[in-house]
Structures are given as C-alpha cells and as structure tokens.
C-alpha positions in Angstrom: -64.5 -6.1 -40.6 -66.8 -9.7 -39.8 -68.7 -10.4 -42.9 -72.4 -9.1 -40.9 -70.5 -5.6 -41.0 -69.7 -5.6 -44.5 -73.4 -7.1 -45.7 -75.0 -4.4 -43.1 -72.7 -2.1 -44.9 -73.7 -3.4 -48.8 -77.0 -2.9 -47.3 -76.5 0.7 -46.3 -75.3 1.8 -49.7 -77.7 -0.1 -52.1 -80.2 1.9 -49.6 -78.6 4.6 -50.0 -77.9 4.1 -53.6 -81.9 3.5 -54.0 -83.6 6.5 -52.8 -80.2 8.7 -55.0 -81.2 7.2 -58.4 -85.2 7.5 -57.5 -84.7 11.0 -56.5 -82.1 12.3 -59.3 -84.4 10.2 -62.2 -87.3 12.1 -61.0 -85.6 15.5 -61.2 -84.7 14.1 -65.0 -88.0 14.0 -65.9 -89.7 16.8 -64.1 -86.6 19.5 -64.6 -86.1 21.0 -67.6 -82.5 20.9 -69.6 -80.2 24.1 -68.3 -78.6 26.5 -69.9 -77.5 26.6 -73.9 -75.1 24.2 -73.6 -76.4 21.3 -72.4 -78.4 21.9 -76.1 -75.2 21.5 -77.7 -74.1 18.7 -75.9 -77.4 17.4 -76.9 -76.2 18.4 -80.3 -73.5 16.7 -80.6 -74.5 13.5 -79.5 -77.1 13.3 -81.6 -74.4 13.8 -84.4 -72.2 10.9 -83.4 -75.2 9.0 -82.9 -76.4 9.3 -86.4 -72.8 9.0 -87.8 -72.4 5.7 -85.6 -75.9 4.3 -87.2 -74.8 5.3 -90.6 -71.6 3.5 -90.3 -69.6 7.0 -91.2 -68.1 7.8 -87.5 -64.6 8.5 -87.3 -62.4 9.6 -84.7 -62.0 13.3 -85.6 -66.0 13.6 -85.1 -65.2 13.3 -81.5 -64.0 16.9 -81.7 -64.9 19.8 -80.8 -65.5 22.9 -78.3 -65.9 20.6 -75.5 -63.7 17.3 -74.5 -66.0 14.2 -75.8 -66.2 11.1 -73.5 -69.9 12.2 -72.0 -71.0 13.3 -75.7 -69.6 9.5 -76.6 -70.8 7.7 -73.7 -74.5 9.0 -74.1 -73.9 8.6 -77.7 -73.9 5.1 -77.6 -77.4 3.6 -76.3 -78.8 7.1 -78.3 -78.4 4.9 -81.7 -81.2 2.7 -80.4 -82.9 5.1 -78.2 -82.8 7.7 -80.5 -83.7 10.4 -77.9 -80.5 12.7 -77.5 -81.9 15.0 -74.7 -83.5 11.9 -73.0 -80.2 10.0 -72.9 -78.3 12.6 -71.6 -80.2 13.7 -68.7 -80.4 9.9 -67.9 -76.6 9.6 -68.0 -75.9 13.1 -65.8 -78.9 11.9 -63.4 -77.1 8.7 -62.6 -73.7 10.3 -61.9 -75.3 12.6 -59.8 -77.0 9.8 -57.8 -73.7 7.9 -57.5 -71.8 11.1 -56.1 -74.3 11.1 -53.3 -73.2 7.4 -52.6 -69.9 8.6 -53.0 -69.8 11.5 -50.9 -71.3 9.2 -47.8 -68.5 6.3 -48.5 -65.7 9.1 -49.0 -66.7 10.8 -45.4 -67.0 7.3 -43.9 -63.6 6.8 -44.6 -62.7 10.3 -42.8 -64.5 9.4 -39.9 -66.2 5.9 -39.1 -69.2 8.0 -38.1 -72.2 6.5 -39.8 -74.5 9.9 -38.7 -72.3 12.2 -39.9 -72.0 10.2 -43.0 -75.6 10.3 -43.5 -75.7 14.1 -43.1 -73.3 14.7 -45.7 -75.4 12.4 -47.8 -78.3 14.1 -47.4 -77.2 17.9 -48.1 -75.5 16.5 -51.3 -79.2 14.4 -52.0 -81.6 17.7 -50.9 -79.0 20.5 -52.7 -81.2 21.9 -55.2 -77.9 22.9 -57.9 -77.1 19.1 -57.4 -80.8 18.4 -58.1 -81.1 20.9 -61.5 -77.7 19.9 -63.1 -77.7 15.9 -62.0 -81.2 16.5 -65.0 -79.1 18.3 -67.4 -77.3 17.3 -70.1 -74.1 18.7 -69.0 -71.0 17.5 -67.9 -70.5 19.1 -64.7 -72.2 16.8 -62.2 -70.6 13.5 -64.6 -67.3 15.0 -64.1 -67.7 15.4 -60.3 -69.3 11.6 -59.8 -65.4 10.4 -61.7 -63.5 12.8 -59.6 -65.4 11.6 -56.5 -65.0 7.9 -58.0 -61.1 8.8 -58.3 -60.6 9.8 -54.8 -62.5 7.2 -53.2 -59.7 4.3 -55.3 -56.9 7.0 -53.7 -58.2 6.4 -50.1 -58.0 2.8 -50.6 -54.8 3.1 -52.1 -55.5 1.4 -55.7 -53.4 3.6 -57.6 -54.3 2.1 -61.0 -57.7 2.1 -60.4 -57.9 5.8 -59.3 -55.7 6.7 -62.4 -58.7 5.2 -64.5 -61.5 7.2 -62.7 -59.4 10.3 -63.1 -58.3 10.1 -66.7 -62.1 9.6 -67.8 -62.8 12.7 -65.7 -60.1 14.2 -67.5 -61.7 13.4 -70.9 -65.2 14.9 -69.5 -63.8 18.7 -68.9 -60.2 20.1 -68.6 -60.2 20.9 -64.8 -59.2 17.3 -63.9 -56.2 17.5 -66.1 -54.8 18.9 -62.9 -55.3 15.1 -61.2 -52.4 14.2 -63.7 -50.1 16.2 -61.2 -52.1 15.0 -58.0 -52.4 11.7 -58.0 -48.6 11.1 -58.5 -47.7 13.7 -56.3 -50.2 11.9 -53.2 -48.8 8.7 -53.8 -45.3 9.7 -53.7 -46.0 11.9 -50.5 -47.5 8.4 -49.1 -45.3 5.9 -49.9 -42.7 7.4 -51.6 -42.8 6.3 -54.7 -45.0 6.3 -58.0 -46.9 3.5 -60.0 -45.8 4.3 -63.6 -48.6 2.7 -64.9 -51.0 4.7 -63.4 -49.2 7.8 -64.3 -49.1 6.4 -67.9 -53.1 6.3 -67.7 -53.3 9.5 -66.2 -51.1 11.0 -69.0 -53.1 9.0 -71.9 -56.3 11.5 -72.2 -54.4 14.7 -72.6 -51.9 12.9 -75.3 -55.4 11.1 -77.1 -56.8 14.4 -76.8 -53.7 16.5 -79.2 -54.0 13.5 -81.2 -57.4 13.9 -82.0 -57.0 17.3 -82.5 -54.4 17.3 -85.1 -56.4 14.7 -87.0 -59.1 17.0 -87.1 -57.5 20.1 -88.0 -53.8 19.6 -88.4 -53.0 21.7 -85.4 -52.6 19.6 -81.8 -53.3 23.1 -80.1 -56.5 23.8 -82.4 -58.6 22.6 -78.9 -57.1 25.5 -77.4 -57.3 27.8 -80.3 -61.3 27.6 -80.5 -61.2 28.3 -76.8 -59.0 31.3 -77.1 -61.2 32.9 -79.8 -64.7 32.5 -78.0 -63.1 34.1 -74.8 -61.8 36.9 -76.8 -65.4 36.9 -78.3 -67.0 36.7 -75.1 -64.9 40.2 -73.3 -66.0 41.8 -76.5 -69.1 41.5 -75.8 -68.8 42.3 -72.2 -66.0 44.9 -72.0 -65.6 44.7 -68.5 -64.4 41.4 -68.8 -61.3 43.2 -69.7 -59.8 43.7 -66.6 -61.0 43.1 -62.9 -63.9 45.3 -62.1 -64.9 45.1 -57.9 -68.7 44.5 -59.2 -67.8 41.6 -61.4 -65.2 40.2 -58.8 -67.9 40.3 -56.0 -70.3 38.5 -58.4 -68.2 35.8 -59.7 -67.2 35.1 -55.5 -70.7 35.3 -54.7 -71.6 32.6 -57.3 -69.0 30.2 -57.2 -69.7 30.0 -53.9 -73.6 29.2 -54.3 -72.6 26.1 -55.9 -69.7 25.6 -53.4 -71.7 26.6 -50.3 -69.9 28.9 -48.3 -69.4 26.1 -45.2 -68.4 23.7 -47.6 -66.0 26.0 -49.1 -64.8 26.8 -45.8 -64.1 23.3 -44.3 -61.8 22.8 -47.6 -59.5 25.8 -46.4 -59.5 24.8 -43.2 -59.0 21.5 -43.3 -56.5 22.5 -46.0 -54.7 24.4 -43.3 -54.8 21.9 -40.4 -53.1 19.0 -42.6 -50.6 21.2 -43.8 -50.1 22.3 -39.8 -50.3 18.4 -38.6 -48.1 17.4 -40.9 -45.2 19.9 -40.7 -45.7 19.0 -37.1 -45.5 15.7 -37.5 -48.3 15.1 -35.4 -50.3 11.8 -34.9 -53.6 12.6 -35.4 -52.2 13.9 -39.3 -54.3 12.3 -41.7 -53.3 11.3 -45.1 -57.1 10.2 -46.6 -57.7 14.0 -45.4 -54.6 15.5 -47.0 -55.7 13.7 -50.0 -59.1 14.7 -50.3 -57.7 18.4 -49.5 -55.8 18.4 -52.4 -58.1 17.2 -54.7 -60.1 20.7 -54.1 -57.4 22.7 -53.3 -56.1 21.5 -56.9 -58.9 22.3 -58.7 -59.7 25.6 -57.0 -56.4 26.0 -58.3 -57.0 25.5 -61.5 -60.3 27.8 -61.7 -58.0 30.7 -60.1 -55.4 30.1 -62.5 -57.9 30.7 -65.4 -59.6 33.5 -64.0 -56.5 35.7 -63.4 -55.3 34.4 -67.6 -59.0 35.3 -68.9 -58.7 31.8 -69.8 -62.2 31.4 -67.8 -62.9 34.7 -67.5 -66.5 34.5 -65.3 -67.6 32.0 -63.1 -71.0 30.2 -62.9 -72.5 28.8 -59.9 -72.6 25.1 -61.0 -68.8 25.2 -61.3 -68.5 25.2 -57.5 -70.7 21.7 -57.8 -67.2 19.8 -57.4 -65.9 21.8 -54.9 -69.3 21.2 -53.2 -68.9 17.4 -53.1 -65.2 17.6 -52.3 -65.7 20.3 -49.4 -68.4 18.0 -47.3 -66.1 14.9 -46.2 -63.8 17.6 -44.9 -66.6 19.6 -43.3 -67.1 16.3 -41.4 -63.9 15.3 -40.5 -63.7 18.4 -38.7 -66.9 18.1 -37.2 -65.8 14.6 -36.2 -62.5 16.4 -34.5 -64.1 19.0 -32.7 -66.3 15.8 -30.9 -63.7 14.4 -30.1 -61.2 16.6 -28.7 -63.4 18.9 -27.4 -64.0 18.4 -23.4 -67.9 19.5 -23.8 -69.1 16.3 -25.6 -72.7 17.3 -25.8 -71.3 21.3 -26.8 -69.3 19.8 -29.3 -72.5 18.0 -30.7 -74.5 21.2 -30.8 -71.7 23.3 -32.8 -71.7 19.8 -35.2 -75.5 20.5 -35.8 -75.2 24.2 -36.3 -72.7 23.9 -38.9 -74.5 21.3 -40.8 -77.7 23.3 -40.6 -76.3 26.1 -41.9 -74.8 24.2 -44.9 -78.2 23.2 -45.2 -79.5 27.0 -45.3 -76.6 27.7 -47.6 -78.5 25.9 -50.5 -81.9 27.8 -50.1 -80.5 31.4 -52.6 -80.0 28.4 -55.0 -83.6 28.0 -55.6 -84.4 30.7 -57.3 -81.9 29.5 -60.1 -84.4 26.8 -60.3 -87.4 29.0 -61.4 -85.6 30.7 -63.6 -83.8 28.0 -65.7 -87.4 26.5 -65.9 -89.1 30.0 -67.0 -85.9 30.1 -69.4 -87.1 26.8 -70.8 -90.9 28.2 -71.1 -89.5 30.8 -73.0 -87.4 28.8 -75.4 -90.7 26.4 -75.5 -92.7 29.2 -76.6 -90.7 30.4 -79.7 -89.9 27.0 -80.7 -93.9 26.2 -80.3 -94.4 29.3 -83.0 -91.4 28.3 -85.1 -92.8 24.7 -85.8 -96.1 26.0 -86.1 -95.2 28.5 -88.7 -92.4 26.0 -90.5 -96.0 23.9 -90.8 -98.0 26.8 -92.6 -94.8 27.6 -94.9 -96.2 26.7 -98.6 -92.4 25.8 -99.1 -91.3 22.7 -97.6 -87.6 23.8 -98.5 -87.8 27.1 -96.3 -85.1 27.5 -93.3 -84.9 29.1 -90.1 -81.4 31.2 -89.2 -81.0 30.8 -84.8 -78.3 30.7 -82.7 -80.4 29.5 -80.1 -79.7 25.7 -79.6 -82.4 25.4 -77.4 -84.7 26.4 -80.3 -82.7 23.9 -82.5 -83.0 21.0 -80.3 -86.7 21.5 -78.6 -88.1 21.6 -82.6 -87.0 18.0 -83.5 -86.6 19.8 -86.5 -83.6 18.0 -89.0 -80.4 19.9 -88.8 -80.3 21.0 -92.3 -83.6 22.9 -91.5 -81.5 25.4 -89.8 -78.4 28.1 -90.2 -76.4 28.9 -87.5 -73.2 31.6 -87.4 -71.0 29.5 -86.8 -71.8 27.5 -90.1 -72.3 30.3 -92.3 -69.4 30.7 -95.1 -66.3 33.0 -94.4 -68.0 35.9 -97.4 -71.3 35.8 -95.6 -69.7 36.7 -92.3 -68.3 40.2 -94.0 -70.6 42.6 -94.2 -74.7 42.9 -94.0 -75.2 42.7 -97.6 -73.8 39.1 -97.8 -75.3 37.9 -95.0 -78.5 38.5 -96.6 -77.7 37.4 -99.4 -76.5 34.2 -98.3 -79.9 33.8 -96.4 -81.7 34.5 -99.2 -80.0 31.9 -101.4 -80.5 29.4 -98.7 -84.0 29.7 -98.1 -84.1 31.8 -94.9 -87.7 32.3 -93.9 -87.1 32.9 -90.0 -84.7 34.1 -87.8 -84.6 33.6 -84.2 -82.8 35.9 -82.6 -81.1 36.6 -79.2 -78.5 38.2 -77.8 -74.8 36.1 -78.1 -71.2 37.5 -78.0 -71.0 34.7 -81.1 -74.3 35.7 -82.9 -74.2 37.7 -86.8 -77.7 39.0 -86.6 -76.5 40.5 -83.1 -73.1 42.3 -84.3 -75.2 43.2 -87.8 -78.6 44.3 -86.5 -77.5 46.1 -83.3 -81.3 47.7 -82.8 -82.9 43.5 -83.0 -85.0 42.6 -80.4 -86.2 46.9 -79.8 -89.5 46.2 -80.9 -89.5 50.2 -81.4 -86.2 50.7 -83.4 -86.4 47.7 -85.8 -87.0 47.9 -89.8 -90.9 46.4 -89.9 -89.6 46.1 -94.0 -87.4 43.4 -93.0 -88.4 41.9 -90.2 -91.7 40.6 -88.9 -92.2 39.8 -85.3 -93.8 36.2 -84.9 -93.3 36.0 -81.6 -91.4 37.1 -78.6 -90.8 35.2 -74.6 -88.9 37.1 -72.4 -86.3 35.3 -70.0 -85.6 36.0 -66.3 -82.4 33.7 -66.3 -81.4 33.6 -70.4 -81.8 36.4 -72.8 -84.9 37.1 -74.6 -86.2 35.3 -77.5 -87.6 36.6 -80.5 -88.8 35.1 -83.7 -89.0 37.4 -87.3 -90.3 36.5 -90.9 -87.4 37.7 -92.9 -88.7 39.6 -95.6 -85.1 39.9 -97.3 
C-alpha cells in the first residue's frame, strides 16, 4: 500500500470515527440508563470511586456479582468527576462508537470493498439496540468493542496483541472466557503453532479472577456460587424456567435474535458452513480471516447455548445478541462480496447485495419499541424517586430511611447510600420471618418502602398482596405514589406505618 492509500485510509476512519463518537455521545445524553443493572453498575463504581478517594480500596472490593474491569475503568476518572451514571454512559458510548470503526476495518479486511464496508458501518451506526445500550452503563456493548478489537489484532496476525484485547474482554463478562480456547486454537490451525505468551495473557484474567475471589470470601468458586443462587432465585420466581416450555423457547429465539438480527445471524451460519466446506475441500478461495471471524461467533453462540441448556443463563435478552450482531455483519459481507463475484449476472448479483442489506436494515425497526419503553421505564422510576426525595425533604427526622430494591430509585435520588436498605443487606434474623423484618426496619428508621416486583426482593416473598392497591393493609402501608411500567415492573412508594 503507497503512503497516499494509507493517509486516504487514516482519513476514512478518523471520518468515520468522527460522525461514531458524535452520534453515540448524543444518544449518552439524550437516552436514558437501561435496565436495573446498569444502576448497579453505576453502583458499584461509585463505591470504588469513593473507596479510591478515601485511600481505603483494596483488591477484594473489585468483587462482586459481575466481573470488574468496566466498574474499575469508569471508576477511575469518576474520583474527580464524581458523576457515576455520567461516567459510565461516556465510557459504554465510546466503545460503542469504536465497534462501528471496527466493524468497517474488520469487513475491509474480508473484502477490499470500501461500499460494502461502509454499509456494514452504517447498519451497526443507525441500529437502534446499538444506539440505547452504547448510552447505558452496561457492559455489553464495552465487551463487544474488546472482542471486535481482539479479532481485528487476529486478522493481522499479532497474536500478543489480540490476547490483550481478549483477556480485558474477558474481565468485562464471562462469555469471552471462551476466546481463551479460540485464539490458541486459530493460531495453531494457521500456522501451526501457539505463542505461549499470548496464551499466558489469555489465561491471566480467569486465574486473577479465583484469586480475587478467594481473597474476598475464602472460596475461589464463590463467583460462581452467587451466580448459582440468583438463578435458582430467578426459576423460583418464574417456574417455568424449570424446564423448556415451547412459549418461552419461541420468546427467548425471537429476542436474541432482535439484537442479532435475523440476516446477521444467518450470514454467521452460513459463512460458518462454507469455511468449514472450503476448507475440508481444500479449496483456494478458503479464507482464514473468515474462518476466524466465524469462530469468534460461533464460539460465543456456543457459549450462550451451553448455558441455556445448564440453566446457567436460563433466559435470553435481546442486547445479548449485540455481539453476535457485530460479529455476524463482516461475514454478511463477505458473502455478499462472493456472490458479486462468482456470480455471472454482475448487475443481479448487485441487486441480491442490496436486498440483503436492506433487509438487515428493516430487521432493526421491532427494536424500536424497546426504545420507548426503556425510556417510559425510566419516567416511571423518575417519578417515584421525584416523590421519594420530595417526601425524604418533608420527613421532621433527618435520620429516617427508605427500604427499595429498586437501584434505579437508589441511584436517580443522589441520595447517600446509608439512606437506604436493600434485601440483600439486611441481616440473616431479619430475612426469617415477617415479624423480624419489621422489626429490623423499625430499629433502622424505615419510613418508606419502594416496592416492586423481584425474584430477590423480601417485601415481595413477605407481602405477596403489595402493589394490589385493593388487597393491601391501608394500617401498614400508605401509598405515596405509584408509575406503572410498560418494559420494567411497576413502582410503588408506601409510608410504613410499622
């Protein structure tokens, strides 16, 4: 490449790079956060913020329900910022910008077609799921930019380099652990051998991980543990989850595929299939950047499969197809960029190319409405904390508490942590029985409880009839204020009269 082809090329991508970050800020500030747990993310960053500008953090802080590095990374600038929801977003907006960039270098690489390139660029820019959770604070979109940044060091063959991207992906969630087999096992399919210190990075988080762990809580599996429980928790509340019913099978297809995209989806299985067929064929035109990028999805559809039929994830969301999403579009364009070229009918073979990418382009419209909802979710959750604050204000007792298991209630208040009580904090006696759990909020100040519907929630497994307007005890419980939810479950807020 002469050196005007590689500026026009820097030029491309800062471009490109340009109108990502303009678009995916924007979404930041407009879009509200999604879902509860991007509230406990925000949660716990804003713990190891304060710890880290207190001078107390230590390494077992870093643990927890989820793995830490994005909670860390955001953690970081928050000790001057001080703006934990802010941060975040910020951080998961520019990972989703640079997947964009990513996604157009990655099918560049499969191709050397600068339109098609540009297509793909644009469905993963204009995808409103890529849009809502690039403004969240949630790891999903982060760990798909380091899984996407991991690939594109494989195609160039940096072994090293690619073990780096993919071990920080595998400290963001547990579904890149399976890159610890991948990588390895591409490079030895490739060249046939292994670089043993990239396999020694690749092996590093999971080991760090146990260590940390143990530290914590003297078990190495206690990670796992926590997991186990909240699952079991979680088909409790929804005994269907028990086995495999046909109505939640068809739902948890239909939604992993709205954040896969059913063409998307599709190219990865078929592309899947022709590398396998090429190279068992040994033919010429076998591709190894596309059997790599292949088995990047295959091994993490892999890995969602294998903990759906454990129970170990026992329902799928939409947002975790996001990856497969990203993964699935260089391959939709490689074939593209095979049918134009073997097929006779040039001009035919251009008009089947725009086809397909229009319909990956219709694919993202049913992901709109998630859109609406997540934001009238976050009008509800506005609401109730609105009329918490507002009634926290009016207490004559500064020292009065709230009881929620809402995060979003927590975190939208600004309210100091100690102002609240949360199940999962309350002492083992209190979690017996009614009687304790009233009296332990009595002792602690309890004014409020918001309450909604959790498979982790006290007030839920002790006051089945809460949140019935008509079949609760008026005695005990005042209603403040109620916002219903089209996407979440409802919100209500009570004066406890206990």
């Amino acid at each position: 490449m002469n050196t005007d082809s590689i500026h026009r090329s820097r030029v491309t991508i800062y471009f490109l790079l340009l109108i990502a970050v303009a678009t995916r800020l924007l979404a930041a500030c407009l879009l509200p956060n999604a879902e509860q747990d991007g509230y406990s993310y925000v949660e716990m960053i804003a713990r190891l913020s304060a710890n880290m500008r207190t001078g107390h953090f230590q390494i077992v802080d870093l643990f927890g329900f989820w793995l830490p590095l994005f909670q860390l990374t955001a953690a970081i600038p928050n000790v001057w910022i001080d703006n934990p929801l802010l941060v975040a977003k910020i951080l998961s907006s520019l990972c989703g910008a640079i997947s964009c960039v990513l996604v157009f270098a990655i099918t560049q690489k499969l191709t050397r077609n600068f339109l098609l390139s540009c297509a793909v660029f644009v469905l993963v820019l204009c995808n409103p799921l890529h849009i809502l959770y690039s403004a969240a604070a949630m790891t999903d979109v982060p760990h798909a930019c380091l899984v996407l940044g991991s690939l594109y060091f494989v195609l160039q063959q940096r072994w090293i380099v690619a073990a780096v991207f993919a071990a920080l992906a595998a400290s963001v969630r547990l579904e890149a652990w399976t890159l610890v087999i991948m990588i390895p096992l591409i490079q030895f399919c490739g060249e046939r051998k292994i670089s043993w210190i990239a396999l020694s990075i690749l092996f590093l988080p999971p080991v760090l991980w146990l260590g940390i762990c143990d530290l914590a809580t003297g078990n190495p599996f206690a990670y796992f543990a926590d997991r186990v429980r909240y699952q079991a928790s979680y088909i409790d509340f929804y005994p269907s989850r028990r086995g495999f019913t046909a109505a939640d099978i068809r739902q948890d297809v239909e939604y992993l595929l709205l954040g896969a995209n059913n063409v998307a989806f599709l190219a990865i299985i078929v592309a899947s299939g022709l590398s396998i067929f090429q190279f068992v064929r040994k033919q010429r035109r076998f591709s190894p950047a596309v059997a790599a990028t292949a088995a990047y999805a295959i091994g993490l559809i892999g890995f969602l499969f294998a903990g759906y039929v454990t129970k170990r994830q026992p329902v799928f969301l939409p947002r975790y197809g996001l990856s497969l999403f990203v993964l699935g579009l260089p391959l939709l364009a490689w074939l593209l960029q095979l049918l134009i070229d073997d097929w006779k009918f040039h001009r035919a073979a251009r008009s089947v190319a725009v086809v397909a990418l229009v319909l990956c382009l219709a694919g993202a419209r049913p992901q709109i409405p998630t859109v609406f909802k997540v934001m009238a979710d976050s009008h509800a959750q506005q609401q109730i904390t609105d009329a918490l604050v507002a009634a926290l204000g009016q207490s004559p007792n500064d020292n009065w508490r709230c009881f929620s298991d809402d995060v979003a209630v927590r975190v939208l208040s600004h309210l100091p942590p100690d102002r609240f009580l949360r199940s999962q904090s309350m002492p083992a006696e209190a979690q017996q029985n009614v009687e304790a759990f009233e009296s332990h909020l009595r002792a602690q100040h309890a004014a409020y409880l918001v309450f909604t519907r959790a498979e982790d929630s006290l007030p839920v497994k002790f006051y089945p009839d809460l949140g019935r307007s008509d079949k609760i005890d008026m005695q005990k419980f005042e209603t403040v204020s109620v916002a219903f939810s089209p996407f979440g479950p409802d919100v209500w807020l009570y004066r406890l009269h206990f």
